[in-house]
N, CA, C and O atoms as CSV, one atom per row, in Angstrom:
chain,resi,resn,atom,element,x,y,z
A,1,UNK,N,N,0.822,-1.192,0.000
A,1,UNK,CA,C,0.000,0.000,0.000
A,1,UNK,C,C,0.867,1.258,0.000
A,1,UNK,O,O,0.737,2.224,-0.751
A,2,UNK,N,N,1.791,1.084,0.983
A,2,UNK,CA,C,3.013,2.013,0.498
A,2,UNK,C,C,3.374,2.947,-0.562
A,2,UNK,O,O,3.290,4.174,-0.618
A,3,UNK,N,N,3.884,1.892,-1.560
A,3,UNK,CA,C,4.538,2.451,-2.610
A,3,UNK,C,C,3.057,2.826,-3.772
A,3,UNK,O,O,3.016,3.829,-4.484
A,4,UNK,N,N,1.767,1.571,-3.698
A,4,UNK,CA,C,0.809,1.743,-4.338
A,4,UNK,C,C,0.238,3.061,-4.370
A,4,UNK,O,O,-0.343,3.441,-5.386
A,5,UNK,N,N,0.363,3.904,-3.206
A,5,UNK,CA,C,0.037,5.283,-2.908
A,5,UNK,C,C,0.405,5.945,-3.803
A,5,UNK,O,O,-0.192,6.579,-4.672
A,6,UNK,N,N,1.299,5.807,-3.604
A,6,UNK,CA,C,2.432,7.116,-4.013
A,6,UNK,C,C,2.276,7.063,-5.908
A,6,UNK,O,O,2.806,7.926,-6.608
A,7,UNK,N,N,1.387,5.787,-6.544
A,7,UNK,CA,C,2.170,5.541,-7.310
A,7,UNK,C,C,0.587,6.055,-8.172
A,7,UNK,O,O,0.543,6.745,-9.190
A,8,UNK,N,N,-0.401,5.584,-7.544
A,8,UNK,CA,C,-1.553,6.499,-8.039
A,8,UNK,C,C,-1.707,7.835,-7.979
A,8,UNK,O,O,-2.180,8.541,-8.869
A,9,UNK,N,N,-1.188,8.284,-6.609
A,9,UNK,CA,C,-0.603,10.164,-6.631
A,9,UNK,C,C,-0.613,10.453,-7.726
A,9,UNK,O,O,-1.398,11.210,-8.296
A,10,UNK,N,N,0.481,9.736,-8.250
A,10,UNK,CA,C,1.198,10.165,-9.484
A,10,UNK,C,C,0.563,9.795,-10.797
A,10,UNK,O,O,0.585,10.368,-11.887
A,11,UNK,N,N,0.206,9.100,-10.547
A,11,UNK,CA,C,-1.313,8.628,-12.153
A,11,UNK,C,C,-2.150,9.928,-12.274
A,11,UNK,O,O,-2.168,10.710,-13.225
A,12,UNK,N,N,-2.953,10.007,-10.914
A,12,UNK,CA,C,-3.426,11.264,-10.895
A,12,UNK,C,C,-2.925,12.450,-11.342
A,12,UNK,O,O,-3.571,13.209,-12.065
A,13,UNK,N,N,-1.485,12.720,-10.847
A,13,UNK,CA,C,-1.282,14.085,-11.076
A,13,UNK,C,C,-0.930,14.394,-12.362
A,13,UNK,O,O,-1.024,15.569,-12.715
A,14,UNK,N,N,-0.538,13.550,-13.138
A,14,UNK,CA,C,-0.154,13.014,-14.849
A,14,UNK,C,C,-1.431,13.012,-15.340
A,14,UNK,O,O,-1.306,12.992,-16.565
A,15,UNK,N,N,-2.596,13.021,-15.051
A,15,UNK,CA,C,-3.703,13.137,-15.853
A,15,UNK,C,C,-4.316,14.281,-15.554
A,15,UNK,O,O,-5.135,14.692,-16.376
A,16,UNK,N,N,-4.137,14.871,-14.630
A,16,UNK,CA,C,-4.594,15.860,-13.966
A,16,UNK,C,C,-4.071,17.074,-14.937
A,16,UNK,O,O,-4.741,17.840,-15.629
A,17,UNK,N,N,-2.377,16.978,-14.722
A,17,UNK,CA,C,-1.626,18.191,-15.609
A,17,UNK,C,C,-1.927,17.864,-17.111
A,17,UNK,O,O,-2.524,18.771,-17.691
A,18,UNK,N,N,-1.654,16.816,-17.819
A,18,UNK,CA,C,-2.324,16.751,-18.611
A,18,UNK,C,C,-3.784,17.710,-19.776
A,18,UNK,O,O,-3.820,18.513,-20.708
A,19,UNK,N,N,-4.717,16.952,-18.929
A,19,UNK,CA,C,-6.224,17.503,-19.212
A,19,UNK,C,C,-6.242,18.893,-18.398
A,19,UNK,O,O,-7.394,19.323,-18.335
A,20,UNK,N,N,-5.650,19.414,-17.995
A,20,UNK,CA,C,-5.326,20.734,-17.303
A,20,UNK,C,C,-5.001,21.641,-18.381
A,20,UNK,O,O,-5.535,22.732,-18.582
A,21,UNK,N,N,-3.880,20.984,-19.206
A,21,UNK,CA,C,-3.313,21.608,-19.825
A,21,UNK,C,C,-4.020,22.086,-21.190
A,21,UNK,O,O,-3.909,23.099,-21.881
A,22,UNK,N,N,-4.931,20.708,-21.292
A,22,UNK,CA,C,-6.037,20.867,-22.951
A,22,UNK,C,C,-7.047,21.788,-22.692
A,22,UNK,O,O,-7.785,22.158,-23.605
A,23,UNK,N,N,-7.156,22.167,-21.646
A,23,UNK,CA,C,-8.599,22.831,-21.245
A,23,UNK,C,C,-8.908,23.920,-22.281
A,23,UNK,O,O,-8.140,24.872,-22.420
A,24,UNK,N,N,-9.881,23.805,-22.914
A,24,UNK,CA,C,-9.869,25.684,-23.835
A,24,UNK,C,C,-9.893,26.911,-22.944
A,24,UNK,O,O,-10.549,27.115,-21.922
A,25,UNK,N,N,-9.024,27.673,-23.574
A,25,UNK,CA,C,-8.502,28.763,-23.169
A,25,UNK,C,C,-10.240,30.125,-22.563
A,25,UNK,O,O,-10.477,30.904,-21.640
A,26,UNK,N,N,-10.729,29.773,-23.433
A,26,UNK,CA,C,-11.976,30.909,-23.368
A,26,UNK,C,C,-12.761,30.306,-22.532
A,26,UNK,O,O,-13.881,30.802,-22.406
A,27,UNK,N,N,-12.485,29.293,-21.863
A,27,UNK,CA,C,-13.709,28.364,-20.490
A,27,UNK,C,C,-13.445,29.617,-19.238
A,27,UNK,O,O,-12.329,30.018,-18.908
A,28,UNK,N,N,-14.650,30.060,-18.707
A,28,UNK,CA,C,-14.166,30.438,-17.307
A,28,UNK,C,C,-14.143,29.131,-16.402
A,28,UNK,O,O,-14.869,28.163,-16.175
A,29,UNK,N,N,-12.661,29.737,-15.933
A,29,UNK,CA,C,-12.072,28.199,-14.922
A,29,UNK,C,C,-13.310,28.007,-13.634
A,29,UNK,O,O,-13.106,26.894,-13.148
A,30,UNK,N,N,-13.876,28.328,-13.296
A,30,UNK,CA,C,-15.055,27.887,-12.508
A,30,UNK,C,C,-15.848,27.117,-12.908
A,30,UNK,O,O,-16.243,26.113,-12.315
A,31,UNK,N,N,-16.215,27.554,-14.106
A,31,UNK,CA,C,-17.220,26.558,-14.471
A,31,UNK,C,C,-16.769,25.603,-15.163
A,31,UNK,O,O,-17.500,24.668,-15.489
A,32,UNK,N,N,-15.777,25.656,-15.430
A,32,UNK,CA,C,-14.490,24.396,-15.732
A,32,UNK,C,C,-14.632,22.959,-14.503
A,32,UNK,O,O,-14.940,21.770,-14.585
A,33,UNK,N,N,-14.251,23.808,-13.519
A,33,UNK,CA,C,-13.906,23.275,-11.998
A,33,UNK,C,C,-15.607,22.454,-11.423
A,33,UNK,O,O,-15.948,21.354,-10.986
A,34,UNK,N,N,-16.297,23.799,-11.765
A,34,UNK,CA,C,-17.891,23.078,-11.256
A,34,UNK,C,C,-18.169,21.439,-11.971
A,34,UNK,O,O,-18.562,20.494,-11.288
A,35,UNK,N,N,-17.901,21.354,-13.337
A,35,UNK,CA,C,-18.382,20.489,-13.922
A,35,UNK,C,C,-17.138,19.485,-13.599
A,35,UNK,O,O,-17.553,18.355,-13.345
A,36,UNK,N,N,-15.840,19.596,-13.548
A,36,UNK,CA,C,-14.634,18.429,-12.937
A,36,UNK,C,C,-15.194,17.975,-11.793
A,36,UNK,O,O,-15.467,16.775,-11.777
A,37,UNK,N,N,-15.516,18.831,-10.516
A,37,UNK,CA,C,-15.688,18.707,-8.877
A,37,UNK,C,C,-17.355,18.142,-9.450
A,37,UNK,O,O,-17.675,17.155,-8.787
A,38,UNK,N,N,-17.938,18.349,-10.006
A,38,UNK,CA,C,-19.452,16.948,-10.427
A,38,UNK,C,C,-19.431,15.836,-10.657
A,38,UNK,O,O,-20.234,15.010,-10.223
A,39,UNK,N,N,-18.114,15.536,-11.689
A,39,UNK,CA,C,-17.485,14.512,-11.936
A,39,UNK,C,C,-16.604,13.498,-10.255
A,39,UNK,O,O,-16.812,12.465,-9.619
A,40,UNK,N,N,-15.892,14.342,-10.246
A,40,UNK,CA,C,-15.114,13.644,-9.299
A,40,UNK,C,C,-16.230,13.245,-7.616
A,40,UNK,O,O,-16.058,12.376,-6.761
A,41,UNK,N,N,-17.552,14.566,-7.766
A,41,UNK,CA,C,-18.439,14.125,-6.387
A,41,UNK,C,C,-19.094,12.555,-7.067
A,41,UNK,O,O,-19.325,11.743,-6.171
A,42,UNK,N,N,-19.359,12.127,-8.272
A,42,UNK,CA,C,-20.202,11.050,-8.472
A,42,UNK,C,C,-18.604,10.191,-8.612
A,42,UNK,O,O,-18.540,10.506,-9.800
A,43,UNK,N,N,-17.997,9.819,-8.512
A,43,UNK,CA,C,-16.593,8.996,-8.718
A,43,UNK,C,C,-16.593,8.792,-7.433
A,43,UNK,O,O,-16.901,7.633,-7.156
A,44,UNK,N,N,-16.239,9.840,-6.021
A,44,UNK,CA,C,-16.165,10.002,-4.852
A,44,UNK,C,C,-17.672,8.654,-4.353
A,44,UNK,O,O,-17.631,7.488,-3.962
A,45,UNK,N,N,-18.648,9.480,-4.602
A,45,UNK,CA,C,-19.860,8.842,-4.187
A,45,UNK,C,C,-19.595,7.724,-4.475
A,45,UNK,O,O,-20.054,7.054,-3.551
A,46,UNK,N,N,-18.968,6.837,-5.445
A,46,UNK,CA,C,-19.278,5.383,-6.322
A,46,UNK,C,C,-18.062,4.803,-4.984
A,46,UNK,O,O,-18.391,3.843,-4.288
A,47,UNK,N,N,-16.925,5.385,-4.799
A,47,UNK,CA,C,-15.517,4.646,-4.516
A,47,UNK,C,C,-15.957,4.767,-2.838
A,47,UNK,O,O,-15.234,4.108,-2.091
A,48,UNK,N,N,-16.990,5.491,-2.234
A,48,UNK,CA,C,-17.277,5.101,-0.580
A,48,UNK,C,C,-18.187,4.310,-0.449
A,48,UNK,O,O,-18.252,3.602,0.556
A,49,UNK,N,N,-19.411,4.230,-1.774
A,49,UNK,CA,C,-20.168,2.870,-1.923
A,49,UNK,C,C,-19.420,1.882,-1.647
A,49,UNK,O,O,-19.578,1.287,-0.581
A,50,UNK,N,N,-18.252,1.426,-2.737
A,50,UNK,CA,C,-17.604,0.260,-2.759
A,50,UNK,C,C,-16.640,-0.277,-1.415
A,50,UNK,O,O,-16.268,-1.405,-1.093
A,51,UNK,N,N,-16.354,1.528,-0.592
A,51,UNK,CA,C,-15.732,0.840,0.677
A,51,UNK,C,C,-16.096,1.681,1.962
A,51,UNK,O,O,-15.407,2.493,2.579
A,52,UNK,N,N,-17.261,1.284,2.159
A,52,UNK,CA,C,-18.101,1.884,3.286
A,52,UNK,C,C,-17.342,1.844,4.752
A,52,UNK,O,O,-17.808,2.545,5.650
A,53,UNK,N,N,-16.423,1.203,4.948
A,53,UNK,CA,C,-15.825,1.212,6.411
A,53,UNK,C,C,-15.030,2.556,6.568
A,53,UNK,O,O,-14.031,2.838,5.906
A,54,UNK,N,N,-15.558,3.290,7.459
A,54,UNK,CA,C,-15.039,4.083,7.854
A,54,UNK,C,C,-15.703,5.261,8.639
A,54,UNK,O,O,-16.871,5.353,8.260
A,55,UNK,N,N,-15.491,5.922,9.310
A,55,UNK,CA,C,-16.389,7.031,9.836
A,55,UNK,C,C,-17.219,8.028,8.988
A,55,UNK,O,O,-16.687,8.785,8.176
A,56,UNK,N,N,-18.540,7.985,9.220
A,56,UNK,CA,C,-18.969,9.121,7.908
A,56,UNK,C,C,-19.691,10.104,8.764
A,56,UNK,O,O,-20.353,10.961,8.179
A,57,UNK,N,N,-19.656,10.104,10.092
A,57,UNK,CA,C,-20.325,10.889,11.294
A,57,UNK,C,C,-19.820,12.729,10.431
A,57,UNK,O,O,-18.679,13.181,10.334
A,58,UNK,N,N,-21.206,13.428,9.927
A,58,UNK,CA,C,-20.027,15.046,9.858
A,58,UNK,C,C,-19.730,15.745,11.007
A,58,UNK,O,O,-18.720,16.448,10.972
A,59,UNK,N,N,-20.676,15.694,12.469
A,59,UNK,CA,C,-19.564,15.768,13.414
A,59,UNK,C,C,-18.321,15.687,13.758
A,59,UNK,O,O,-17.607,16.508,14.335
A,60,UNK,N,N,-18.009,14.190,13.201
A,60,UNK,CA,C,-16.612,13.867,13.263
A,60,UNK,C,C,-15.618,14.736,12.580
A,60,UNK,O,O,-14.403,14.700,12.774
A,61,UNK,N,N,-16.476,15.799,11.471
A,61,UNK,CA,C,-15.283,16.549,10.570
A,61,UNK,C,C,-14.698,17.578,11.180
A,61,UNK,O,O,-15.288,17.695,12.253
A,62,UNK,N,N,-13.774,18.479,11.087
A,62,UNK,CA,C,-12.776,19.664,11.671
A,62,UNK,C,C,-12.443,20.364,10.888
A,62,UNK,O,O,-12.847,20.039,9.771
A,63,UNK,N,N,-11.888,21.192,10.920
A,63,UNK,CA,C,-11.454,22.543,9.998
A,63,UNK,C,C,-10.775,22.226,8.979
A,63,UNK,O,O,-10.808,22.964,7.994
A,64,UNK,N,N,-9.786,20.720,8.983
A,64,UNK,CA,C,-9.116,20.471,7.844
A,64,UNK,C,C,-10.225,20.222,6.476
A,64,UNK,O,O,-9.866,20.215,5.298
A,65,UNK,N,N,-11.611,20.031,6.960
A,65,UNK,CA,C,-12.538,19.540,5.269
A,65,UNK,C,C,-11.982,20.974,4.844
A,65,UNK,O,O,-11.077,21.105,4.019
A,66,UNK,N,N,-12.532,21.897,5.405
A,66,UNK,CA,C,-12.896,23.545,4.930
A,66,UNK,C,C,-11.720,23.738,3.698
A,66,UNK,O,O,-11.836,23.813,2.475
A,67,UNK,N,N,-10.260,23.793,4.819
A,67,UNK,CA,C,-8.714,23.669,4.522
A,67,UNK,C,C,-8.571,23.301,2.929
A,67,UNK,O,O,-8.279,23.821,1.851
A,68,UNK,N,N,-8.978,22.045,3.513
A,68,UNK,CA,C,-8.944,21.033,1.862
A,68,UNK,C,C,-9.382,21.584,0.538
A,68,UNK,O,O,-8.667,21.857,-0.426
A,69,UNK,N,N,-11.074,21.736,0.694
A,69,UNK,CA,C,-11.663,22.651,-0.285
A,69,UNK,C,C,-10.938,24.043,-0.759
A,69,UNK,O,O,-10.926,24.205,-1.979
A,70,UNK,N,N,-10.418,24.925,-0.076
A,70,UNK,CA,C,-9.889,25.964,-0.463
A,70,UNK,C,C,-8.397,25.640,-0.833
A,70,UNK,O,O,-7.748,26.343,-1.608
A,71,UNK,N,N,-7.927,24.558,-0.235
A,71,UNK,CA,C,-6.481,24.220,-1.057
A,71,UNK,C,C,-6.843,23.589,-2.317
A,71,UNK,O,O,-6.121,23.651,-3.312
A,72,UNK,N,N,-7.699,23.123,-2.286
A,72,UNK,CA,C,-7.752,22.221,-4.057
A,72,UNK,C,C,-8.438,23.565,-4.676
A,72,UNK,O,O,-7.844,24.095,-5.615
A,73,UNK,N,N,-9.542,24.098,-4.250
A,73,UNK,CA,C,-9.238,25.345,-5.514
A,73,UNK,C,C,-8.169,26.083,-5.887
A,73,UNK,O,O,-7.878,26.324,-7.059
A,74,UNK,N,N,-7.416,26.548,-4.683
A,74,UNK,CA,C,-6.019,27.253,-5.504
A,74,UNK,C,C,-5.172,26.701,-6.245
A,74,UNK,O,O,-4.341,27.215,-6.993
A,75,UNK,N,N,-5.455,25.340,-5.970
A,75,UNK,CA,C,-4.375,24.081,-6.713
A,75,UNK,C,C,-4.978,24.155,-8.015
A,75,UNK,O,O,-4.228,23.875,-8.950
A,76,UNK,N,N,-6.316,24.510,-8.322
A,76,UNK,CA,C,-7.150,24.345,-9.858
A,76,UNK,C,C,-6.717,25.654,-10.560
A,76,UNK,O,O,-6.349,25.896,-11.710
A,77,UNK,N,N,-6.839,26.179,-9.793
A,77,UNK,CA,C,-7.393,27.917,-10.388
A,77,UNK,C,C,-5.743,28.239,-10.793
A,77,UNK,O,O,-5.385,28.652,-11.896
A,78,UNK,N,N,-4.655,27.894,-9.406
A,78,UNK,CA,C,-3.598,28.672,-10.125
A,78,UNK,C,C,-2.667,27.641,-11.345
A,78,UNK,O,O,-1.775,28.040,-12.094
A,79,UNK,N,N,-3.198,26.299,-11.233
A,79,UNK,CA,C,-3.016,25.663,-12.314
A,79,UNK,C,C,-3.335,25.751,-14.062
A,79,UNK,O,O,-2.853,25.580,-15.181
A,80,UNK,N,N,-4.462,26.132,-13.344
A,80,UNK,CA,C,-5.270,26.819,-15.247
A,80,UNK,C,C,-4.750,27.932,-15.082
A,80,UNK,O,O,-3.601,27.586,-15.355
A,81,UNK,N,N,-4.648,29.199,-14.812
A,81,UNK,CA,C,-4.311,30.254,-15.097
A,81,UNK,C,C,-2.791,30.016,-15.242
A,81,UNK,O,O,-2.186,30.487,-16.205
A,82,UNK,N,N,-2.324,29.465,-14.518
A,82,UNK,CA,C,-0.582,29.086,-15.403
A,82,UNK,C,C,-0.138,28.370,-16.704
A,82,UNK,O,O,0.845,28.465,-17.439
A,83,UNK,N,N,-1.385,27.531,-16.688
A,83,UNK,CA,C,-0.603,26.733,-18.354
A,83,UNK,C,C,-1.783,28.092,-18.991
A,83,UNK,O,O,-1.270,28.517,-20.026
A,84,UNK,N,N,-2.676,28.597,-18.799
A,84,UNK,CA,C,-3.171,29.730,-19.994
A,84,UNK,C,C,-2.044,30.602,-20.501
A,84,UNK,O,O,-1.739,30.819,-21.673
A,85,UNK,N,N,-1.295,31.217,-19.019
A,85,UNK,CA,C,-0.255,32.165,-19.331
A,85,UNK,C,C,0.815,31.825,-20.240
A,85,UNK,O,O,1.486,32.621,-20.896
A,86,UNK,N,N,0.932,30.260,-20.209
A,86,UNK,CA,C,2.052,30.091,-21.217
A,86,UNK,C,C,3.027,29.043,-20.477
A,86,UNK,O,O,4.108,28.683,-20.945
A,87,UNK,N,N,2.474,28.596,-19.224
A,87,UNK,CA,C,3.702,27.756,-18.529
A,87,UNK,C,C,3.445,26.395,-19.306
A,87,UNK,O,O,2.459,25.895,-19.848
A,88,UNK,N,N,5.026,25.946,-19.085
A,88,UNK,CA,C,5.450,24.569,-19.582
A,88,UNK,C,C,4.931,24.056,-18.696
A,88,UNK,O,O,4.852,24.477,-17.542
A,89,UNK,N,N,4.320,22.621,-19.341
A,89,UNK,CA,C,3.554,21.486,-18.334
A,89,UNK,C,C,4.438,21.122,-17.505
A,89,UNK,O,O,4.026,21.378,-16.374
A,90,UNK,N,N,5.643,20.562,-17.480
A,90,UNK,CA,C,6.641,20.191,-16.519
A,90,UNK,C,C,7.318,21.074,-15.861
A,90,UNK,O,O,7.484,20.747,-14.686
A,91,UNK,N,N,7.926,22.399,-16.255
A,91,UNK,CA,C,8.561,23.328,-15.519
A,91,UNK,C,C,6.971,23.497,-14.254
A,91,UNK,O,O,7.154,23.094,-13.105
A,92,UNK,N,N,6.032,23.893,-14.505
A,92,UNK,CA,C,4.970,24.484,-13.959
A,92,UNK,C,C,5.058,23.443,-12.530
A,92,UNK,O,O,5.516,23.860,-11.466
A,93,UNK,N,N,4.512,21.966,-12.727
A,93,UNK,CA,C,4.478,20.700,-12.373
A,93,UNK,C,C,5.537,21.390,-11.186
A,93,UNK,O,O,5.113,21.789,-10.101
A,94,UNK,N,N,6.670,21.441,-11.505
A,94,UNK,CA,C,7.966,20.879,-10.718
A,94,UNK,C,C,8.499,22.072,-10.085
A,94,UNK,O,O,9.271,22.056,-9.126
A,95,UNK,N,N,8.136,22.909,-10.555
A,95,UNK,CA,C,7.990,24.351,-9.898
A,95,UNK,C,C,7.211,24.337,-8.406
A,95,UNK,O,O,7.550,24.626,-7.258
A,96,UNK,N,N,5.876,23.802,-9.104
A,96,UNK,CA,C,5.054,23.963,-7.929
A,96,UNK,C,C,5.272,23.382,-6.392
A,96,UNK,O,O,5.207,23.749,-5.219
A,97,UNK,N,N,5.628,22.030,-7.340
A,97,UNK,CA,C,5.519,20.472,-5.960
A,97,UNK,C,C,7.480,21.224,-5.238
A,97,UNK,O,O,7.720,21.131,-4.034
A,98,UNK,N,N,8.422,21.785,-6.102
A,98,UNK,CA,C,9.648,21.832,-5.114
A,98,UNK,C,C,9.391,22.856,-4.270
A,98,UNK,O,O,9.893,22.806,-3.147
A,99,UNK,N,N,8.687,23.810,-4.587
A,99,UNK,CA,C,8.576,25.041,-3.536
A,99,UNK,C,C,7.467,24.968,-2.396
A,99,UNK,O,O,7.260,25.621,-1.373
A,100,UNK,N,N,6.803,23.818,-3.060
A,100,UNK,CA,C,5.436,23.491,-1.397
A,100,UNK,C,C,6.111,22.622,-0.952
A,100,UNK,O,O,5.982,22.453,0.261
A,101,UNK,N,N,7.136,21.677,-1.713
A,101,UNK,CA,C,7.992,20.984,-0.692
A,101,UNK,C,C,9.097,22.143,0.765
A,101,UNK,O,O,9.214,22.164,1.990
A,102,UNK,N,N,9.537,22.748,-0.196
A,102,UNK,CA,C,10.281,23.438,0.779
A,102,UNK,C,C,9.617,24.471,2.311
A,102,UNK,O,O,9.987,24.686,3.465
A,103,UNK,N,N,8.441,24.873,1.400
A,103,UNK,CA,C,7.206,25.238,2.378
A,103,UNK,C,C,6.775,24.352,3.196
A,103,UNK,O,O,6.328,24.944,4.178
A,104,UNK,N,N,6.635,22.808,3.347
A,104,UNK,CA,C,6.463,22.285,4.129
A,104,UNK,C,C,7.416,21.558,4.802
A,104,UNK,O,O,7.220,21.420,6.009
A,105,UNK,N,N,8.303,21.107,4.372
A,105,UNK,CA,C,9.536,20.887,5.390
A,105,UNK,C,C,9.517,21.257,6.782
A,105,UNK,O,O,9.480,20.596,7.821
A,106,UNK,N,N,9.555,22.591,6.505
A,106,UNK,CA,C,9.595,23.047,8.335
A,106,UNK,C,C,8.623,22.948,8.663
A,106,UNK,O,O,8.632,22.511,9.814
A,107,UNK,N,N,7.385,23.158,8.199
A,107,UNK,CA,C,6.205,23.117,8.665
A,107,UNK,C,C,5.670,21.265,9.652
A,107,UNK,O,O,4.882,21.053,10.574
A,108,UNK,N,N,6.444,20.466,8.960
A,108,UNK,CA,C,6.349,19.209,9.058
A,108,UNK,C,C,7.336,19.000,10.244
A,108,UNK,O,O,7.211,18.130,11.106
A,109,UNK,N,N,7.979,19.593,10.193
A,109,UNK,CA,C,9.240,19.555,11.587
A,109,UNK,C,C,8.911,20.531,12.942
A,109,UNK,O,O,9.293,20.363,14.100
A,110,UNK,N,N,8.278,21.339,12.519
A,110,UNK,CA,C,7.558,22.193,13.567
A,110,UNK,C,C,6.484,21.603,13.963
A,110,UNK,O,O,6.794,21.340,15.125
A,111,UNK,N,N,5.490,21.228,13.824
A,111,UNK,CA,C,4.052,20.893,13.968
A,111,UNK,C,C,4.234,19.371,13.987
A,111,UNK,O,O,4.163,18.965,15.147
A,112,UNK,N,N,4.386,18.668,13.350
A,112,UNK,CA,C,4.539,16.910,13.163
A,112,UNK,C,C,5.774,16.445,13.717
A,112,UNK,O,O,5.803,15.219,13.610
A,113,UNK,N,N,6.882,16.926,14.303
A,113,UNK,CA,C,7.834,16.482,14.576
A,113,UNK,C,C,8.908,15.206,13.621
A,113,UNK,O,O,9.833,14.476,13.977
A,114,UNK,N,N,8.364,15.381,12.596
A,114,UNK,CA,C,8.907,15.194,11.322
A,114,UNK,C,C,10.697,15.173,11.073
A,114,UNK,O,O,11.255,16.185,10.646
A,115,UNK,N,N,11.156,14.430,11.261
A,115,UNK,CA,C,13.054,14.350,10.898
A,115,UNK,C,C,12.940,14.948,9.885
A,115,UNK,O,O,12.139,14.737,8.974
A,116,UNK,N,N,14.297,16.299,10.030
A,116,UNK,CA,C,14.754,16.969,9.109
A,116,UNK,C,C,16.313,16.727,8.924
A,116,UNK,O,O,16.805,16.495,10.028
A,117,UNK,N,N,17.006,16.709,8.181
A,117,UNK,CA,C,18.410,16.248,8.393
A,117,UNK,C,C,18.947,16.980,7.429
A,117,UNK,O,O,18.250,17.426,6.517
A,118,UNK,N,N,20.731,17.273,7.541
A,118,UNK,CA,C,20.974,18.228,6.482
A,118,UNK,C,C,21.459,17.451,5.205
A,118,UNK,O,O,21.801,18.120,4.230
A,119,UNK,N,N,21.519,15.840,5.142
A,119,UNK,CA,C,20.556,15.118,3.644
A,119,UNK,C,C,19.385,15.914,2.999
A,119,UNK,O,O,19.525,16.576,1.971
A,120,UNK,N,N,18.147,15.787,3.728
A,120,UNK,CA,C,16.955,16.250,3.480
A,120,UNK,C,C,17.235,17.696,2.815
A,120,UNK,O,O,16.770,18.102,1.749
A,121,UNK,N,N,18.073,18.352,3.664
A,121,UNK,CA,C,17.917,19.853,3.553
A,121,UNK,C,C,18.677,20.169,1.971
A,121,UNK,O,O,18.375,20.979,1.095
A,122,UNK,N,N,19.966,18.973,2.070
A,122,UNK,CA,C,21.002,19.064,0.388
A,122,UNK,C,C,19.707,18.868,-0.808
A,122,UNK,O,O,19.442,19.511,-1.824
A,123,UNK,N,N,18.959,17.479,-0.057
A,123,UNK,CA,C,18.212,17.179,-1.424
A,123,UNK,C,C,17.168,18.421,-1.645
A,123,UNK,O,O,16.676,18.248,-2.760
A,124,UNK,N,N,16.758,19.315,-1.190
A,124,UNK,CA,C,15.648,19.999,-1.281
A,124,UNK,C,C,16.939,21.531,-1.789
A,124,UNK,O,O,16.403,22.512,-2.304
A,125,UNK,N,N,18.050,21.555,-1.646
A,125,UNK,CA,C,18.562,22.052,-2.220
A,125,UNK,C,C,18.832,21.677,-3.630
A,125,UNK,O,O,18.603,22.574,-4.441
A,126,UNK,N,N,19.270,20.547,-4.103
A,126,UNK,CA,C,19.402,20.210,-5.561
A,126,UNK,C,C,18.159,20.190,-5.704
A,126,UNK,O,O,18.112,20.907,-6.704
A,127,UNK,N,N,16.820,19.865,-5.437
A,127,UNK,CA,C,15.957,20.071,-6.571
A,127,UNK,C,C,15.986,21.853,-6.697
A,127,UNK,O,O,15.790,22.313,-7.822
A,128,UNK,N,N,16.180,22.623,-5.780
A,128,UNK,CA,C,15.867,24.107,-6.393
A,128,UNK,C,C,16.869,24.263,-7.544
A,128,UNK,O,O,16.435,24.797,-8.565
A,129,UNK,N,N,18.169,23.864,-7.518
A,129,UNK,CA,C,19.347,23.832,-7.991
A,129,UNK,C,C,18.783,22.934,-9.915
A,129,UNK,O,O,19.321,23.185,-10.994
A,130,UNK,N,N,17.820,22.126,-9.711
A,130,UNK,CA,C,17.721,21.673,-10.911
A,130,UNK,C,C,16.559,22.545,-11.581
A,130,UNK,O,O,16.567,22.789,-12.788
A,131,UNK,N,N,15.755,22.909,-10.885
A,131,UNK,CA,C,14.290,24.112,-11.152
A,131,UNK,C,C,14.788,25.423,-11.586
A,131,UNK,O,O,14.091,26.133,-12.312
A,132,UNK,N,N,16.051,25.819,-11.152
A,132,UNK,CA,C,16.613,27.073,-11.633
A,132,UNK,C,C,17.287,26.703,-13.360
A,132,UNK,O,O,17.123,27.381,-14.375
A,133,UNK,N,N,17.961,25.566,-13.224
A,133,UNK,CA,C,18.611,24.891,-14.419
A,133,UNK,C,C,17.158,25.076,-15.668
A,133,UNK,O,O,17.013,25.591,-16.777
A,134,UNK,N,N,16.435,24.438,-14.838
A,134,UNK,CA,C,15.149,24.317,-15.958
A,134,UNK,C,C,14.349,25.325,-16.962
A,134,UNK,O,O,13.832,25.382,-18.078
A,135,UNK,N,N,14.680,26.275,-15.470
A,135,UNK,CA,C,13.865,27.853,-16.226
A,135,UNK,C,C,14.925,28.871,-16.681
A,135,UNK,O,O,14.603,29.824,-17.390
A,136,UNK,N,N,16.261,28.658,-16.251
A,136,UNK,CA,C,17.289,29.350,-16.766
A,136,UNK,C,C,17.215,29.307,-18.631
A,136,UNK,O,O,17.457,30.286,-19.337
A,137,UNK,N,N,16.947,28.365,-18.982
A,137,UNK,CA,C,16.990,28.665,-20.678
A,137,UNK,C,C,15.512,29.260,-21.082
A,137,UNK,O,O,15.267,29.563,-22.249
């Protein structure tokens, strides 16, 4: 389940940038988003049918649903408005994920008590080190 995670993440986010990227230019991205987030509520609905164990109490929910919702719109909105502007699908991609990496690092070491090591800290240095390489030409 591990690695299976990580590995649909990434299916996702490859189809995601993708069809992100085809979107027509003259769509307002809302109503882009309304009709994706319709799609994905009847997908959602089908995939808790198929695995009902789990808490569905909305009591049980906390500030992170709210969180969520307003992080996946900025994740939509500043996604379409970047490949409109002209960003490369992969610079954009790798842009994004190294600098919320570096944004969360500490955040993950402050709050989660999360190991940070100055490995961690080199590798999060070479990826900026390869992101500068990328957009330098």
């Amino acid at each position: 389940m591990y690695y299976s995670a990580l590995l649909l993440a990434v299916a996702g986010s490859t189809a995601y940038h993708l069809s992100m990227k085809q979107m027509p230019g003259h769509l307002n991205p809302f109503f882009v988003l309304t009709i994706a987030y319709g799609i994905a509520m009847v997908l959602s609905l089908g995939g808790w049918a198929l695995q009902p164990e789990g808490g569905t109490r909305l009591g049980d929910l906390n500030w992170g649903v709210v969180a969520l919702g307003i992080g996946i719109l900025g994740i939509e909105v500043g996604f379409m408005l970047a490949y409109r502007a002209g960003w490369n699908i992969g610079y954009a991609a790798l842009g994004s994920n190294a600098l919320t990496t570096l944004i969360l690092m500490p955040i993950g070491y402050l709050l989660f008590r999360e190991p940070l090591s100055a490995i961690k800290l080199a590798g999060a240095g070479l990826c900026l080190g390869g992101l500068w390489l990328l957009l330098k030409s």
